[in-house]
Rosetta silent file (secondary structure, phi, psi, omega in degrees, C-alpha in Angstrom):
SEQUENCE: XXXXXXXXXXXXXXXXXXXXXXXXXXXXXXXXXXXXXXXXXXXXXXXXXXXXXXXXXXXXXXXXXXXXXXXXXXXX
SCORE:     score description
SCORE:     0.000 S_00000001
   1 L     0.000  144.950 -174.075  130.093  -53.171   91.596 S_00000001
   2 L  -123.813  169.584 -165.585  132.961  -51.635   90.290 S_00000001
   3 L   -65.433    3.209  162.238  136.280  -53.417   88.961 S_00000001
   4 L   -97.470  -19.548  121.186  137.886  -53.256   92.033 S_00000001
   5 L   -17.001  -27.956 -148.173  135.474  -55.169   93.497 S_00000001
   6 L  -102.921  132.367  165.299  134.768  -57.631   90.848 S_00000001
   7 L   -54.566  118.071  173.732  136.563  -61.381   91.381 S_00000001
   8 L   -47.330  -18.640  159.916  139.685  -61.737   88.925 S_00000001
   9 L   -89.516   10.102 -165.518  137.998  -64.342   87.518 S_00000001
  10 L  -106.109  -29.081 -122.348  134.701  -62.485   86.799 S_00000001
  11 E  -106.310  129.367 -177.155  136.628  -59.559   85.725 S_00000001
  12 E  -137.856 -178.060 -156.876  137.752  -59.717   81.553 S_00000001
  13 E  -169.265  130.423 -134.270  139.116  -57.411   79.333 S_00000001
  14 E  -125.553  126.554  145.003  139.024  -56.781   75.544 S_00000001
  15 E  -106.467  172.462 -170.314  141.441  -54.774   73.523 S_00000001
  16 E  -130.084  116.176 -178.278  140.660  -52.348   70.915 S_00000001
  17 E  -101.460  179.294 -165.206  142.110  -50.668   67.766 S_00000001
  18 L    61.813   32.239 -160.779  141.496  -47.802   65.538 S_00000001
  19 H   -88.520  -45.215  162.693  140.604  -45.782   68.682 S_00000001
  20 H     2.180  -81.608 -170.535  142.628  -42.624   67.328 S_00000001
  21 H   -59.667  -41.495  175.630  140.737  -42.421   64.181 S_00000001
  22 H   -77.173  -31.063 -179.863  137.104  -42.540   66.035 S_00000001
  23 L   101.931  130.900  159.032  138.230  -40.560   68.986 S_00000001
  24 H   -67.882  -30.038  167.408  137.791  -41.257   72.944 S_00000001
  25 H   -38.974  -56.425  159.238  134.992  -39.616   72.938 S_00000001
  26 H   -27.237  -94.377 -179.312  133.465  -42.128   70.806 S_00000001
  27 H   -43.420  -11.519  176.745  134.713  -44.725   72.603 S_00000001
  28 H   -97.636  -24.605  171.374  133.659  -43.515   76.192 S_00000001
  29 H   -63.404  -55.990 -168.880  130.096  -42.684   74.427 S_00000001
  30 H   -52.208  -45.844 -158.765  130.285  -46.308   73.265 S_00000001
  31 H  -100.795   -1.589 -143.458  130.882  -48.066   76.397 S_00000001
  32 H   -76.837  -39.553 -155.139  129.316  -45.518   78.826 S_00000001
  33 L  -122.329   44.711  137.924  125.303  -47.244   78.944 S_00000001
  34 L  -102.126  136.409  176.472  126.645  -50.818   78.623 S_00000001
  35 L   -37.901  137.240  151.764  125.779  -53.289   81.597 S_00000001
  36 L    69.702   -8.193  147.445  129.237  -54.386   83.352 S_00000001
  37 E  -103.564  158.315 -163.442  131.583  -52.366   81.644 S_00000001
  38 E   -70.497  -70.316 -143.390  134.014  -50.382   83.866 S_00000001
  39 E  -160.075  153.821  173.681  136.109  -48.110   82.109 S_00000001
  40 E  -119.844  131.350  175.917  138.282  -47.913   78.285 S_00000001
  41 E  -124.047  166.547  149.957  141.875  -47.127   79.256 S_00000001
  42 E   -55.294  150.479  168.666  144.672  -46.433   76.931 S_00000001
  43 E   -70.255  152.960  150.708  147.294  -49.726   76.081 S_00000001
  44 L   -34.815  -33.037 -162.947  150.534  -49.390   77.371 S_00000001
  45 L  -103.319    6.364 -173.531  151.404  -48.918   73.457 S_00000001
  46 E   125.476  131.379 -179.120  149.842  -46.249   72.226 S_00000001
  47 E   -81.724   99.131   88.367  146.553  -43.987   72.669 S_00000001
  48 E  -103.340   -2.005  160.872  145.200  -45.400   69.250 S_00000001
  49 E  -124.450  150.187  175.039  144.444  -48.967   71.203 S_00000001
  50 E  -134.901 -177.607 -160.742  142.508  -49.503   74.342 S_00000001
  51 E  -124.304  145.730 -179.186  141.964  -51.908   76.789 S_00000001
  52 E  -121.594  108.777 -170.639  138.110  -52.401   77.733 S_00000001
  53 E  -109.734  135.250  166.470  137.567  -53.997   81.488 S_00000001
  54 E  -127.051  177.223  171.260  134.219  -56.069   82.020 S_00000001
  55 E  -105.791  135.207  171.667  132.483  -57.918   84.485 S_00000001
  56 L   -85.978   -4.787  173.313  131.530  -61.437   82.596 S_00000001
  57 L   -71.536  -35.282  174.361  129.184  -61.855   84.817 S_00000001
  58 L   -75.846  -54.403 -116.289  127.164  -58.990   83.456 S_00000001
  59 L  -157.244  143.537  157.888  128.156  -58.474   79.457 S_00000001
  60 L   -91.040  115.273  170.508  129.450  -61.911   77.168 S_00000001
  61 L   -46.849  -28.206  150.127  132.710  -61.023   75.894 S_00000001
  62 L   -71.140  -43.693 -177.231  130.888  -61.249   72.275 S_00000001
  63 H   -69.002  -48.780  173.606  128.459  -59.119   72.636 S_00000001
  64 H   -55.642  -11.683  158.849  130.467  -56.422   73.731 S_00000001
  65 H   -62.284  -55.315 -151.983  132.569  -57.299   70.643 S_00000001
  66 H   -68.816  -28.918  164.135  129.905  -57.389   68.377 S_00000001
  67 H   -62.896  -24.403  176.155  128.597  -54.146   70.034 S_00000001
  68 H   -87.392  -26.628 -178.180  131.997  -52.242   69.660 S_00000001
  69 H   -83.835  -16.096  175.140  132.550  -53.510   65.987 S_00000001
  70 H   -53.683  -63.783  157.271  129.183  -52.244   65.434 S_00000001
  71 L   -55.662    6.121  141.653  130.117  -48.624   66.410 S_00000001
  72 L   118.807    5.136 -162.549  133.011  -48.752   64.079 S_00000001
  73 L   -98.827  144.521  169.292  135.628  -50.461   66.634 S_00000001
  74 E  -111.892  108.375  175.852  138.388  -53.568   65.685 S_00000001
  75 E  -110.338  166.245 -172.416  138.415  -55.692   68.372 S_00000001
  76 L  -138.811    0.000    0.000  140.902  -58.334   68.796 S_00000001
């Protein structure tokens, strides 16, 4: 199912700092082979933060923290 698909209430979204210093690459490596996430976009506010869209139905908004601070990410 993809996020445009996904119920607005299913659908959640994380953001994320330091992505400059790691690189999108990183970050698109990172999030590429998790269940239920979509896509890492830039913030409105600058490509060094990103916005992370999930389905909660798939992924718990912690573990995909605790999976992104693993790989070196500050999520907030």
């Amino acid at each position: 199912m993809c996020e445009c698909c996904t119920p607005k209430e299913h659908l959640g979204h994380l953001h994320l700092h330091g992505v400059r210093e790691k690189g999108w690459d990183h970050l698109n490596e990172a999030v590429q082979g998790l269940p239920g996430v979509f896509r890492a976009v830039p913030a409105d506010h600058g490509d060094a933060e990103a916005v992370i869209l999930f389905d909660r139905r798939v992924i718990s908004e912690e573990r995909l923290k605790n999976t992104l601070n693993e790989k070196g990410f500050r999520v907030s």
